[in-house]
N, C-alpha and C positions, 0 to 999 in steps of 0.2 A: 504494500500500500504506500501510495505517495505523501511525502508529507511536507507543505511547505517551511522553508527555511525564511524566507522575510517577504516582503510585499514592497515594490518600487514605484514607485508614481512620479512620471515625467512632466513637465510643462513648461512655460515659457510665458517670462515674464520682461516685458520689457525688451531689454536687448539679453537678456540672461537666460539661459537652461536652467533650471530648479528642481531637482528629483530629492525627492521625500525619500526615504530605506527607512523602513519599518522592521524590526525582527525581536525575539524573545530575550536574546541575548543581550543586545544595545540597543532596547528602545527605540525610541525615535529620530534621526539624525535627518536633518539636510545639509546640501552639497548645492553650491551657486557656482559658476563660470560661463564664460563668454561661448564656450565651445562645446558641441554634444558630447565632443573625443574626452574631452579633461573632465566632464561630468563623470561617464562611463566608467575615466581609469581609477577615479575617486570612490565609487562604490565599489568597484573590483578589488583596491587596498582594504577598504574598511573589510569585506566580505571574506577578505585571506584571512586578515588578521583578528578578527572576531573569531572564525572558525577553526585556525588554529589553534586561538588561547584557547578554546572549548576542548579540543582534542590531545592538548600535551596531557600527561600522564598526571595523575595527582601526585606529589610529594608522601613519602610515608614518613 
């Protein structure tokens, strides 16, 4: 069974892109820039790195 991992909502304001990222882990977050590419590569950081802190090992 599929299970979503966050929800992204795109739009444009102005002369800005504006994607919302929603997810369990971090909340709420938006991301502004002039460009669709630097919006993209900004939720693709946060998404590595949420997802890896989630997946390292716990500490004993």
């Amino acid at each position: 069974m599929e299970e979503p991992i966050c929800h992204i909502e795109i739009s444009q304001e102005d002369d800005e892109i504006v994607a919302k990222l929603q997810s369990d882990l971090g909340g709420i977050r938006e991301f502004r820039s002039f460009t669709f590419e630097q919006v993209l590569k900004l939720i693709v950081n946060e998404l590595q790195e949420e997802l890896e802190f989630n997946s390292e090992p716990e500490a004993e």
